[in-house]
VMD Tcl script that builds the backbone (N, CA, C; Angstrom):
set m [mol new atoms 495]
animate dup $m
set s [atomselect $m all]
$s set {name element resname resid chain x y z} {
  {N N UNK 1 A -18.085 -23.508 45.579}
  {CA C UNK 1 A -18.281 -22.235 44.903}
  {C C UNK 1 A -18.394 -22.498 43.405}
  {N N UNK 2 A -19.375 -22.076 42.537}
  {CA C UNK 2 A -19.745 -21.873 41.586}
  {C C UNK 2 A -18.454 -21.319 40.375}
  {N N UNK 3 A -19.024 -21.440 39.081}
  {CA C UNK 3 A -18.327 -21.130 38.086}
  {C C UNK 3 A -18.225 -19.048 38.185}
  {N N UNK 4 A -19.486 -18.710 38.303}
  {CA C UNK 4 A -19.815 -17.446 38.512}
  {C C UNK 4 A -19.058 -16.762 39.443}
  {N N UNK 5 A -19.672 -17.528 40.833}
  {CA C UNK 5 A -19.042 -16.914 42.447}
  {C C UNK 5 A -17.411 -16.548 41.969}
  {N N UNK 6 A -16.614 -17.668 41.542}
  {CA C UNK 6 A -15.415 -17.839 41.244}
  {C C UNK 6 A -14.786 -16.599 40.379}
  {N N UNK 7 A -15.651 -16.358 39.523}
  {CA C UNK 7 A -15.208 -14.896 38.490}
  {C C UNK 7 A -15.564 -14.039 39.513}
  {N N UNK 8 A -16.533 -14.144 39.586}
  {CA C UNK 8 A -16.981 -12.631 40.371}
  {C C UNK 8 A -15.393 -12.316 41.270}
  {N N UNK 9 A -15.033 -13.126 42.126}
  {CA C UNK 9 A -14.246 -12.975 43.423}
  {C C UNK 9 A -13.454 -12.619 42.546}
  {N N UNK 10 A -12.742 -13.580 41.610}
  {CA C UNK 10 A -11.199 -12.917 41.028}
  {C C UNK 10 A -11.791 -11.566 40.609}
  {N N UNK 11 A -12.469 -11.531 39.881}
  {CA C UNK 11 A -12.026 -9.355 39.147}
  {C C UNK 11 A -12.365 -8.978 40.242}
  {N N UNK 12 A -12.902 -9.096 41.096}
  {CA C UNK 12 A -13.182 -8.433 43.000}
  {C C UNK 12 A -10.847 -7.973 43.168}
  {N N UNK 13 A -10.292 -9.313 43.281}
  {CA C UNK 13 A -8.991 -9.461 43.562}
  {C C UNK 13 A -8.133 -8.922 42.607}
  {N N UNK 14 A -8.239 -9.681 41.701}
  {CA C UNK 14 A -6.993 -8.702 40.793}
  {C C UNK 14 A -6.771 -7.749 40.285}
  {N N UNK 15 A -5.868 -6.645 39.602}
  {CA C UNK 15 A -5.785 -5.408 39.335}
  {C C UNK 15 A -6.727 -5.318 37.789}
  {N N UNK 16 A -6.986 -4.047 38.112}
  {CA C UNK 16 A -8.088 -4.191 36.448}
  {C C UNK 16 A -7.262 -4.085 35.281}
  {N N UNK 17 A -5.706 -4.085 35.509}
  {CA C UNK 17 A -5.103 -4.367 33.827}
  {C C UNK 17 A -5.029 -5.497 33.681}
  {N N UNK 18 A -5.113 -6.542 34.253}
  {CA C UNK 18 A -4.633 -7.977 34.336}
  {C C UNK 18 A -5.857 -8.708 33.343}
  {N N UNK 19 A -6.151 -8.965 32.646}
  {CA C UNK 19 A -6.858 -10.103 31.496}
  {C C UNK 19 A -7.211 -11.584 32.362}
  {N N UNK 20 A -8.093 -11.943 32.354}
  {CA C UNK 20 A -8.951 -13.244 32.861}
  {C C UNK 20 A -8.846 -13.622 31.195}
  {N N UNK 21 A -8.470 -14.522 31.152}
  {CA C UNK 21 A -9.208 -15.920 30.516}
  {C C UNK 21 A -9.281 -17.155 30.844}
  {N N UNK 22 A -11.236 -17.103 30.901}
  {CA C UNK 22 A -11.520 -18.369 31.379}
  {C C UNK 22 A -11.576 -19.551 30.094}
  {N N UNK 23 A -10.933 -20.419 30.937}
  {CA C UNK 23 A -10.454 -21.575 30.121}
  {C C UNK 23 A -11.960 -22.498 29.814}
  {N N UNK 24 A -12.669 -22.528 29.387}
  {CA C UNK 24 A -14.000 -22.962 29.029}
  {C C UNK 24 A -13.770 -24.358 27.757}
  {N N UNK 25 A -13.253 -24.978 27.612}
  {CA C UNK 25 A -12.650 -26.298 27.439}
  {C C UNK 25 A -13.441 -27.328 28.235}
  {N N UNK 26 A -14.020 -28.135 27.523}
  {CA C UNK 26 A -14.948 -29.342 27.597}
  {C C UNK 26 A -16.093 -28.930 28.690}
  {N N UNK 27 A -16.283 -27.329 28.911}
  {CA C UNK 27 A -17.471 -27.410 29.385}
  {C C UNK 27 A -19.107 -27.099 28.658}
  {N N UNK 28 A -19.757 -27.285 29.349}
  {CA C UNK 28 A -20.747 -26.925 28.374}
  {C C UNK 28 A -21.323 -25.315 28.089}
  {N N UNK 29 A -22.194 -25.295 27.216}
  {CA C UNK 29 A -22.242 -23.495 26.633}
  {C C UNK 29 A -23.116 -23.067 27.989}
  {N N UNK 30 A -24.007 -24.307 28.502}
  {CA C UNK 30 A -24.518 -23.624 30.036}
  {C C UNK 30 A -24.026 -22.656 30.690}
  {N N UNK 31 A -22.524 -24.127 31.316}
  {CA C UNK 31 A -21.624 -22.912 32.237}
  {C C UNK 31 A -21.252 -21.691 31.787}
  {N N UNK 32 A -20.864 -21.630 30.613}
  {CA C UNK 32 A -20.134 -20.387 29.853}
  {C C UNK 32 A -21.084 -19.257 29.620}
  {N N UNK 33 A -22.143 -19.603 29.803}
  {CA C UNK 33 A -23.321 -18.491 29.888}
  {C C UNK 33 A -23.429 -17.841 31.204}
  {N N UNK 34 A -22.927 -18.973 32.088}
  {CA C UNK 34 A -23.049 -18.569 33.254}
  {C C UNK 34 A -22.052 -17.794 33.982}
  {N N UNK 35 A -20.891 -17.822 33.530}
  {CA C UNK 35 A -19.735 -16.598 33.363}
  {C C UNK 35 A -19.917 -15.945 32.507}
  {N N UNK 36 A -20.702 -15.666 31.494}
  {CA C UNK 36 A -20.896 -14.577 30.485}
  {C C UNK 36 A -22.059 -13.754 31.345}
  {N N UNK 37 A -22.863 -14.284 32.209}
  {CA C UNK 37 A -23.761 -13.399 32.322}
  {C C UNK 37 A -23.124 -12.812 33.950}
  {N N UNK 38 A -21.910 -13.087 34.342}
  {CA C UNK 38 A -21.215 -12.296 35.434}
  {C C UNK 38 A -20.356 -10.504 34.937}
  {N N UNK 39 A -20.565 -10.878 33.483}
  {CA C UNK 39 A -19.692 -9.906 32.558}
  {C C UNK 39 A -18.816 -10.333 31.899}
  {N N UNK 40 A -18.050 -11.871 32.241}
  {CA C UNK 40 A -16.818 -11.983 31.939}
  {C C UNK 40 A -16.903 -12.489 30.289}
  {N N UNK 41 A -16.416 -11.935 29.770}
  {CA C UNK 41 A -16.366 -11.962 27.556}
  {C C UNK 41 A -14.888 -12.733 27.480}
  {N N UNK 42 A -13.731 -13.055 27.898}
  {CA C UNK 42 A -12.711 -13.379 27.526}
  {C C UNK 42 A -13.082 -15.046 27.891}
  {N N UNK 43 A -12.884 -16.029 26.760}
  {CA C UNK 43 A -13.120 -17.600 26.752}
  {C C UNK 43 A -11.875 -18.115 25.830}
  {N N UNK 44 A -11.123 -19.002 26.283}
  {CA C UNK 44 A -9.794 -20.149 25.891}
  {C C UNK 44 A -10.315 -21.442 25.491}
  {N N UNK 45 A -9.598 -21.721 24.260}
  {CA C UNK 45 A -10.177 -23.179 24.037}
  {C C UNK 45 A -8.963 -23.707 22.837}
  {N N UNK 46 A -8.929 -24.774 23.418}
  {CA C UNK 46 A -7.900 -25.716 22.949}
  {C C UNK 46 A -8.091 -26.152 22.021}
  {N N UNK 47 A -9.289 -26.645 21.025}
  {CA C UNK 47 A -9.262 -27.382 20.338}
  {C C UNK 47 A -10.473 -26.707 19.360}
  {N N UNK 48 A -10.409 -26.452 17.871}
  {CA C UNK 48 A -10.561 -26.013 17.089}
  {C C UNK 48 A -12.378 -25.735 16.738}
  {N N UNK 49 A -12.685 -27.207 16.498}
  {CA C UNK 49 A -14.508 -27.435 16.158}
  {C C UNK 49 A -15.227 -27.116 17.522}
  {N N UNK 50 A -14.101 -27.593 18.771}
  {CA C UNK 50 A -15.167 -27.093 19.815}
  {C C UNK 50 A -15.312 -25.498 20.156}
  {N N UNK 51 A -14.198 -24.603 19.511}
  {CA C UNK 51 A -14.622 -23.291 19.454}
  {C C UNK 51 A -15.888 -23.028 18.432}
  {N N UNK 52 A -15.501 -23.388 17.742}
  {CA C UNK 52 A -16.257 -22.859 16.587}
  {C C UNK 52 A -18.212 -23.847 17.050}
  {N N UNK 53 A -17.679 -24.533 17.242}
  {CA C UNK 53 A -19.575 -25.034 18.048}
  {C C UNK 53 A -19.921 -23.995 18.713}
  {N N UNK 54 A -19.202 -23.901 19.720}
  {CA C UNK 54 A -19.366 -22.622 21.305}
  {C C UNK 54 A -19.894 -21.560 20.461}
  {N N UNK 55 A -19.076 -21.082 19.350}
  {CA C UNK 55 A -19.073 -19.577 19.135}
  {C C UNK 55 A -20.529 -19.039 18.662}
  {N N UNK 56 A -20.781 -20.391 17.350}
  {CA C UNK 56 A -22.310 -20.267 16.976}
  {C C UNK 56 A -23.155 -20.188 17.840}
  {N N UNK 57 A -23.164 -20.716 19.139}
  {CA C UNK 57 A -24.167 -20.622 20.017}
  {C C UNK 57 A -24.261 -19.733 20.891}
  {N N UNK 58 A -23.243 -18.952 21.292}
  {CA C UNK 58 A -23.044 -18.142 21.775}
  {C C UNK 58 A -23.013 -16.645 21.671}
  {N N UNK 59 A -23.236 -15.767 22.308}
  {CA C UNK 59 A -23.339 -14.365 22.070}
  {C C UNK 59 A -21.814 -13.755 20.895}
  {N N UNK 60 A -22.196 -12.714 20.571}
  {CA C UNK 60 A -21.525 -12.479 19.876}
  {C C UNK 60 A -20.195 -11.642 19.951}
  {N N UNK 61 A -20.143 -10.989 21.545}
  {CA C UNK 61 A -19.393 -10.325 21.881}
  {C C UNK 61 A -18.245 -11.011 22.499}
  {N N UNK 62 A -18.181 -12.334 22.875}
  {CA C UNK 62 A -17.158 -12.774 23.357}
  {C C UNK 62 A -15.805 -12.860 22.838}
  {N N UNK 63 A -15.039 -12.917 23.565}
  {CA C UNK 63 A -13.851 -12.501 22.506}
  {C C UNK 63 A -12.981 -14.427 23.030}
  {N N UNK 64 A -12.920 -14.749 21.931}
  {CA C UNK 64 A -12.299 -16.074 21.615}
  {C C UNK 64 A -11.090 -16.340 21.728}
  {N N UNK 65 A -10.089 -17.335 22.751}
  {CA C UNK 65 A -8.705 -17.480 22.586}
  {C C UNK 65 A -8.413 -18.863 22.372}
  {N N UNK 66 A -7.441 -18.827 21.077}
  {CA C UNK 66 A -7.212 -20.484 20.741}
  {C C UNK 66 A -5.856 -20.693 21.453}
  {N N UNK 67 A -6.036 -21.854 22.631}
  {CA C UNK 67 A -4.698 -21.823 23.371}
  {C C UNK 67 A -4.146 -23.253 23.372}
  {N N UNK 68 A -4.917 -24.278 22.375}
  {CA C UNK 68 A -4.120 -25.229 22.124}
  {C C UNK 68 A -3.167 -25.050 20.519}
  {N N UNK 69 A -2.656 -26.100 20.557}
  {CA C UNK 69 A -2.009 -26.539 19.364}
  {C C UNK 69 A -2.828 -26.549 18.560}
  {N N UNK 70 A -2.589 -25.597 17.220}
  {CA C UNK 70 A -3.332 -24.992 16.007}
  {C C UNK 70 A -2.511 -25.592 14.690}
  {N N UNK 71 A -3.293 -26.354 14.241}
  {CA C UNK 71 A -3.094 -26.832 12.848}
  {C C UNK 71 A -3.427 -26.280 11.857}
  {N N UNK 72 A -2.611 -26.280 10.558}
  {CA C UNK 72 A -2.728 -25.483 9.372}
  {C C UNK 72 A -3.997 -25.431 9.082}
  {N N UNK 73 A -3.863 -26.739 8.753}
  {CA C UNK 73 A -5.708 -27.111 7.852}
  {C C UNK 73 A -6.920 -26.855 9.063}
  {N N UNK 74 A -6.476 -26.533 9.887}
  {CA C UNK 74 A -8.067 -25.784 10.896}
  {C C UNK 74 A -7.788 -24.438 10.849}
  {N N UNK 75 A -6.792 -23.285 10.812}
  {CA C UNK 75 A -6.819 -22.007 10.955}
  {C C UNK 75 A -7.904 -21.342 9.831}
  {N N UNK 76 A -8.495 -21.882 9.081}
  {CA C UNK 76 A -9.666 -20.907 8.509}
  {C C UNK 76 A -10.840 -20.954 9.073}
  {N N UNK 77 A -11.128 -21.934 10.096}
  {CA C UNK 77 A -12.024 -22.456 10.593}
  {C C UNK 77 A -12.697 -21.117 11.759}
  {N N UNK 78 A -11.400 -20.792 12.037}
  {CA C UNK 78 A -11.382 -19.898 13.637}
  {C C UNK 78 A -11.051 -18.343 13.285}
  {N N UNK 79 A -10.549 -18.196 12.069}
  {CA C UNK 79 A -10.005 -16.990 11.776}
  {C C UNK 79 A -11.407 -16.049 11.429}
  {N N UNK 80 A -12.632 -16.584 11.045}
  {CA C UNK 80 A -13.672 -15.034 10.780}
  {C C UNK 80 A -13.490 -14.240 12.672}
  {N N UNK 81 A -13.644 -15.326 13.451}
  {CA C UNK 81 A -14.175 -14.946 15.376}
  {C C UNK 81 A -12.854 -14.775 15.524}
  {N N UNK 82 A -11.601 -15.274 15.818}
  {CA C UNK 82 A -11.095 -15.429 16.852}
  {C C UNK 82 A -10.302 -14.588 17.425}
  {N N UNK 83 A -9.937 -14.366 18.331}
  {CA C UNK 83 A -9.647 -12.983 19.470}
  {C C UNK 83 A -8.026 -12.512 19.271}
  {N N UNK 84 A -7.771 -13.622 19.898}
  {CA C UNK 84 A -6.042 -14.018 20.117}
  {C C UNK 84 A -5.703 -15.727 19.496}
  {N N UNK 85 A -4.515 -16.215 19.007}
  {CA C UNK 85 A -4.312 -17.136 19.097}
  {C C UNK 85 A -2.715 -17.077 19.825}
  {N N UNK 86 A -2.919 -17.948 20.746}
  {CA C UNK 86 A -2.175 -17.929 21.402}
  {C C UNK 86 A -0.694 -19.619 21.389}
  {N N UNK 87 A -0.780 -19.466 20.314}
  {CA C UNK 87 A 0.075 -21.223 20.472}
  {C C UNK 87 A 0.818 -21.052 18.666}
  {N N UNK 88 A 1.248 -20.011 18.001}
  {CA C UNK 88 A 2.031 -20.082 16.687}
  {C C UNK 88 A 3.198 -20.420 17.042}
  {N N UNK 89 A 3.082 -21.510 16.320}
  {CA C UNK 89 A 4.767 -22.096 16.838}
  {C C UNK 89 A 5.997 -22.699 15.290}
  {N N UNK 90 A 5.310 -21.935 14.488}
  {CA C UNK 90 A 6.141 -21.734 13.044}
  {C C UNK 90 A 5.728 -21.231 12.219}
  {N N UNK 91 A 6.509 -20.905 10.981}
  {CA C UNK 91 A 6.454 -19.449 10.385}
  {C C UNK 91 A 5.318 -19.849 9.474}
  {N N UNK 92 A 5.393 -21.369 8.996}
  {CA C UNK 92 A 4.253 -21.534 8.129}
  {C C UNK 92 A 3.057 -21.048 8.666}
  {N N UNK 93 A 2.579 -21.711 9.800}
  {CA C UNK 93 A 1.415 -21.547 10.616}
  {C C UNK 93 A 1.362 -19.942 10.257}
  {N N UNK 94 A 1.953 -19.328 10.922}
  {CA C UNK 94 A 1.901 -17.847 10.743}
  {C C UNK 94 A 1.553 -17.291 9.370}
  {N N UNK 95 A 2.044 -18.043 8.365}
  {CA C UNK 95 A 1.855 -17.784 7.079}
  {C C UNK 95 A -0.025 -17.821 6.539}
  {N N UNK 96 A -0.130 -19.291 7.070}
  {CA C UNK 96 A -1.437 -19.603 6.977}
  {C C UNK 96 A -2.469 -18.712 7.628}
  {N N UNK 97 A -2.046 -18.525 8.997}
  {CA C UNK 97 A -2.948 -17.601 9.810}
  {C C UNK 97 A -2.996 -15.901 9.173}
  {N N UNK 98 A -1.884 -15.546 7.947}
  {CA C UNK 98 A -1.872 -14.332 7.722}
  {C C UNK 98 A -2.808 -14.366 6.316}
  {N N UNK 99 A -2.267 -15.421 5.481}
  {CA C UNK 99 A -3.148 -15.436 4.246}
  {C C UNK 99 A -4.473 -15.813 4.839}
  {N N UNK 100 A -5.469 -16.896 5.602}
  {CA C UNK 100 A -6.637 -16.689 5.919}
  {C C UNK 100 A -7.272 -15.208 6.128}
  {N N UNK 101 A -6.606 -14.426 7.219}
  {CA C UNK 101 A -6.664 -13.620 7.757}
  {C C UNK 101 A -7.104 -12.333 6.655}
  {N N UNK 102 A -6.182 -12.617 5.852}
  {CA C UNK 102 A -6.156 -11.314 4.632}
  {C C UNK 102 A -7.648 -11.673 3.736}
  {N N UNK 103 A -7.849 -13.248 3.755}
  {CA C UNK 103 A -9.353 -13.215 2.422}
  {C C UNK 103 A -10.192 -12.729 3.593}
  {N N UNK 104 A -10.314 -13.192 5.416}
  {CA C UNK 104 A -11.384 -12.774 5.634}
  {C C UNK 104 A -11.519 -11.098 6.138}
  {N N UNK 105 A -10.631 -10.270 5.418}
  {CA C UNK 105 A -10.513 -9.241 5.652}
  {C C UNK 105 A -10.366 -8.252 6.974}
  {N N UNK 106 A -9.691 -9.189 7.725}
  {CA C UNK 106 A -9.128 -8.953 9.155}
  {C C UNK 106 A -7.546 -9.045 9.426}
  {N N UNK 107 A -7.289 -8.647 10.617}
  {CA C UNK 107 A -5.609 -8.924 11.215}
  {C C UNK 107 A -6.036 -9.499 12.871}
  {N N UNK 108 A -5.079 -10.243 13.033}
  {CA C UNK 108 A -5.635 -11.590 13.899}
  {C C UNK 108 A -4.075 -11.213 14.725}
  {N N UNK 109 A -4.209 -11.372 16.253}
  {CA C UNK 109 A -3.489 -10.532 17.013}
  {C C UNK 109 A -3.023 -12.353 17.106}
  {N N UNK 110 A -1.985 -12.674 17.638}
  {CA C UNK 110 A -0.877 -13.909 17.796}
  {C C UNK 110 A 0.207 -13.933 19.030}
  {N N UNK 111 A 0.264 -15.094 19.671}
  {CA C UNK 111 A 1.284 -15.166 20.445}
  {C C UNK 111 A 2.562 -15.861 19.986}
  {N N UNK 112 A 3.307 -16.055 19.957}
  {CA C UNK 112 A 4.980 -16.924 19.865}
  {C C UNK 112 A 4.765 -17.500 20.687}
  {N N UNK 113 A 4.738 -19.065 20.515}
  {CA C UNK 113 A 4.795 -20.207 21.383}
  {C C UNK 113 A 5.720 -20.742 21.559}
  {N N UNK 114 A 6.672 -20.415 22.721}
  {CA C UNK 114 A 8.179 -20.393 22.934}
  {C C UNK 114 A 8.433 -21.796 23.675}
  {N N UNK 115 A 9.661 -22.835 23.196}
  {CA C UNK 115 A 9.272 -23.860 24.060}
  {C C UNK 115 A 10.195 -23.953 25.089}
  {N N UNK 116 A 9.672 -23.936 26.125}
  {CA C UNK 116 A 10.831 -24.044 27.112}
  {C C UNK 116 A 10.125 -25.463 28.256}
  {N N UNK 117 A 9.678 -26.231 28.139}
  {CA C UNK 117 A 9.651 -27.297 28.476}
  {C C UNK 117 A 10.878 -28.728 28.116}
  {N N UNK 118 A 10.515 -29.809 28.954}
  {CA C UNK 118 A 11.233 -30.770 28.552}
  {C C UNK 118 A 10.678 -32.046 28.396}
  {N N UNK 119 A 9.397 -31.514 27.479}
  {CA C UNK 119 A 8.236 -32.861 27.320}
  {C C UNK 119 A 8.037 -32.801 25.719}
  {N N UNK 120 A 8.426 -33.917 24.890}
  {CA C UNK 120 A 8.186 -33.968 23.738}
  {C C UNK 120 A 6.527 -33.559 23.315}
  {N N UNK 121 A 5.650 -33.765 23.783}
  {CA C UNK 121 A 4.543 -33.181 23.929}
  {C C UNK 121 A 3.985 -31.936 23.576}
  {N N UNK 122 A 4.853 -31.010 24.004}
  {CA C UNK 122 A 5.088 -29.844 24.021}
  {C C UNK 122 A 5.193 -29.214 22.880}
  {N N UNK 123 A 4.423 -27.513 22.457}
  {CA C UNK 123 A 5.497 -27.603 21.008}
  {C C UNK 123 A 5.906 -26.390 21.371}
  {N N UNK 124 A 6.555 -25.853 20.267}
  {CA C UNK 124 A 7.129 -24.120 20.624}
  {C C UNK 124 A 8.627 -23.872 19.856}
  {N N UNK 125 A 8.481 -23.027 19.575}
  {CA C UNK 125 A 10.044 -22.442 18.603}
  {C C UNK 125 A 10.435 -21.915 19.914}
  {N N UNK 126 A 11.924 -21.859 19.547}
  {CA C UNK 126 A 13.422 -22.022 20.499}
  {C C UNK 126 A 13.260 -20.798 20.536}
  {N N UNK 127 A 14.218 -20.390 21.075}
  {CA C UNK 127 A 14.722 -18.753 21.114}
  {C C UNK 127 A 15.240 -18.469 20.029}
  {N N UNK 128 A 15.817 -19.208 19.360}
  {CA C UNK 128 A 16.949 -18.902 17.752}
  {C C UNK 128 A 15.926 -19.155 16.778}
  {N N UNK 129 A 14.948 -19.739 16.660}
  {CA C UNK 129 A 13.988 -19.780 15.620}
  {C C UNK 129 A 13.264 -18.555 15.997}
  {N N UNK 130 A 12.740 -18.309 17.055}
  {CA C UNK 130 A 11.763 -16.899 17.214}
  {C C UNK 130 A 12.455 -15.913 16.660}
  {N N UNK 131 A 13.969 -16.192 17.121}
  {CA C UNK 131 A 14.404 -15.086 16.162}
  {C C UNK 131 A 14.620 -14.814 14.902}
  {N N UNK 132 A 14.909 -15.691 14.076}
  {CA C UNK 132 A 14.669 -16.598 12.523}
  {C C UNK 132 A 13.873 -15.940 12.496}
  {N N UNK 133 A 12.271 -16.278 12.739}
  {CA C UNK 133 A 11.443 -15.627 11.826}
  {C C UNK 133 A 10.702 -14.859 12.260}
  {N N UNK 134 A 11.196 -13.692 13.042}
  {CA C UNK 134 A 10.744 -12.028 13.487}
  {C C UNK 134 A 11.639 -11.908 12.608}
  {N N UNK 135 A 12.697 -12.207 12.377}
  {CA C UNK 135 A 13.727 -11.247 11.271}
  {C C UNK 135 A 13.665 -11.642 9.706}
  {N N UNK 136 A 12.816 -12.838 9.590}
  {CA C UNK 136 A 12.850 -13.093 8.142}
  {C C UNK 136 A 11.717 -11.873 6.954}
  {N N UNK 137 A 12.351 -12.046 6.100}
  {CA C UNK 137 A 11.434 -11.188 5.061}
  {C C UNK 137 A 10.149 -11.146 5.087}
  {N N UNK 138 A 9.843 -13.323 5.191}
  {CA C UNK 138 A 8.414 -13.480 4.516}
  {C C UNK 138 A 7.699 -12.490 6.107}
  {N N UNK 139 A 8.203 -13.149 7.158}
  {CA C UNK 139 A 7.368 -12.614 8.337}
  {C C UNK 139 A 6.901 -11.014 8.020}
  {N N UNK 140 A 8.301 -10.253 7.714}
  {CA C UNK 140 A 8.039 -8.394 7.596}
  {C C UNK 140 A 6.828 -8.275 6.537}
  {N N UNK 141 A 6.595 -9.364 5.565}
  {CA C UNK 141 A 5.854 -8.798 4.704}
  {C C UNK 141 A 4.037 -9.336 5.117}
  {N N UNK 142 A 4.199 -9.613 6.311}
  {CA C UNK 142 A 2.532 -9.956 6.222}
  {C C UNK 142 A 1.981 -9.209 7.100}
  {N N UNK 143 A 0.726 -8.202 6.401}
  {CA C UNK 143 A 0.125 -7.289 6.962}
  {C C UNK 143 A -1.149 -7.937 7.780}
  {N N UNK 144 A -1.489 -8.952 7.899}
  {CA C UNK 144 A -2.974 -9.387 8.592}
  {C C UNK 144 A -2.224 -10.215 9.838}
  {N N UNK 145 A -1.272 -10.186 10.338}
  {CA C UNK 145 A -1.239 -10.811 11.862}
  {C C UNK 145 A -0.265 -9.380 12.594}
  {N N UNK 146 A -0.687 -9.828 14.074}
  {CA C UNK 146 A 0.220 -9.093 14.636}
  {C C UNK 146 A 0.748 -9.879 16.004}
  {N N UNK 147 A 1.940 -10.116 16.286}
  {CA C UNK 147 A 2.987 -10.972 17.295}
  {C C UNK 147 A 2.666 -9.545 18.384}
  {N N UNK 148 A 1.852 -9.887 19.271}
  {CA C UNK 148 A 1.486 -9.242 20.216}
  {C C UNK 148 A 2.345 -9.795 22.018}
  {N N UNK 149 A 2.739 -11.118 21.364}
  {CA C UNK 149 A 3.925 -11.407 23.151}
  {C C UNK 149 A 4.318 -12.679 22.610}
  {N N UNK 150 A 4.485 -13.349 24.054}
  {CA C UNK 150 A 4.962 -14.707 23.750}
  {C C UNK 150 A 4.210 -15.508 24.624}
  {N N UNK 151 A 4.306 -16.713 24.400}
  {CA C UNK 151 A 3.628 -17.888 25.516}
  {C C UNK 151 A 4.363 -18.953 25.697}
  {N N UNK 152 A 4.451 -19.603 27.169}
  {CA C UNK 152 A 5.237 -21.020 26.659}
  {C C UNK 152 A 4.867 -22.055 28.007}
  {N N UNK 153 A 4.807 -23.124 27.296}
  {CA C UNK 153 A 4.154 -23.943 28.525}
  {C C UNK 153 A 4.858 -24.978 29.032}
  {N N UNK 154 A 5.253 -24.779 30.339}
  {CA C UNK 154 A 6.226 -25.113 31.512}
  {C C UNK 154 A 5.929 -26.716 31.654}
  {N N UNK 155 A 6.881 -26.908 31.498}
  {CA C UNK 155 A 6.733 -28.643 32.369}
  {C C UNK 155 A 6.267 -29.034 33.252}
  {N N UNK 156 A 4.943 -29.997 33.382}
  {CA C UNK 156 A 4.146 -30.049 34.323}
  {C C UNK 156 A 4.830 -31.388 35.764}
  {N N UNK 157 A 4.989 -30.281 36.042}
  {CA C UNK 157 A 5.686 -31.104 37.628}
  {C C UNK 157 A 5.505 -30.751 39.270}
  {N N UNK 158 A 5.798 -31.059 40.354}
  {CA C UNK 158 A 5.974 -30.072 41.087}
  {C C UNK 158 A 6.728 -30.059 41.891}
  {N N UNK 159 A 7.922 -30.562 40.650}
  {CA C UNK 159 A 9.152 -29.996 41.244}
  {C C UNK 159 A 9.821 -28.731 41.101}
  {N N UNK 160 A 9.807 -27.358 42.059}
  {CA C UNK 160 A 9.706 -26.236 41.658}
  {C C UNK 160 A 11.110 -25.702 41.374}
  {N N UNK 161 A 12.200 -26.802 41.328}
  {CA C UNK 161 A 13.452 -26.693 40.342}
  {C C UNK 161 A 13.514 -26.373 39.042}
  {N N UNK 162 A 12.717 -27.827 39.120}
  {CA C UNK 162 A 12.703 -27.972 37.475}
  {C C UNK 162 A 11.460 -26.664 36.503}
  {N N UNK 163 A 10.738 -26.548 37.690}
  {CA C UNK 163 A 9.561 -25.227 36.737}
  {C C UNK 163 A 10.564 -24.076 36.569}
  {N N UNK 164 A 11.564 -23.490 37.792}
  {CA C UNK 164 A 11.776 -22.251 37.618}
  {C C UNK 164 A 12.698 -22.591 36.169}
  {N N UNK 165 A 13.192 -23.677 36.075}
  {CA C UNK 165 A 15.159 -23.567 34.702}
  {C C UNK 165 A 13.468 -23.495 33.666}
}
mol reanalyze $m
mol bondsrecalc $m
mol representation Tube
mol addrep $m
């Protein structure tokens, strides 16, 4: 079954509040045309220049999610397009993503990248830092992001002990 067949069936299956994002990461703008032209606009991508390649080539309505690890010095890169970022995992970052955000005269919706893994690999603020800086000043004072949930990425195993702690 196809990249297409595959969308089609899921929004066939799941409830229509539920959000698809297809993870479109090292494929080519082919395929991604080829789920764009099923309807599906929501696209994930891990890594910074390969959004920003995709995006130029691509239609304009898609709505962009950065779901890898986001570095300071790339967040201006992604901030005119990008949808959601889904991986802020400190206040600087946040800082950066709010001052970009403010020259390109937008507010850029954000996840909390919470770490609850046990792989150095991994990144993500604790529970006591998320709370740190939802409650700090600098955070209250920046009007161009908005902490819309959280995200956090589970230890890849399959031992289903260790996924549920």
């Amino acid at each position: 079954m196809g990249i297409a067949e595959n969308l089609i069936r899921l929004h066939k299956e799941i409830p229509s509040d539920v959000k698809i994002i297809a993870v479109s990461k090292t494929m080519p703008v082919s395929s991604i045309l080829e789920a764009y032209d099923t309807g599906h606009r929501d696209f994930g991508e891990n890594k910074v220049q390969e959004m920003a390649d995709k995006q130029r080539q691509l239609p304009g309505d898609i709505s962009w999610h950065m779901i890898g690890h986001l570095q300071t010095n790339k967040v201006k890169q992604i901030i005119p397009f990008v949808h959601l970022i889904h991986s802020v995992d400190s206040l600087k970052l946040l800082s950066v993503i709010n001052s970009e955000a403010a020259k390109a005269g937008r507010s850029v919706n954000c996840l909390l990248q919470i770490f609850i893994a046990s792989e150095e690999t991994k990144f993500g603020l604790t529970r006591e830092e998320a709370k740190l800086l939802l409650s700090s000043e600098e955070y209250r004072s920046f009007r161009n992001v908005c902490i819309t949930g959280l995200m956090g990425m589970a230890t890849y195993t399959e031992n289903k002990d260790r996924i549920r702690r």
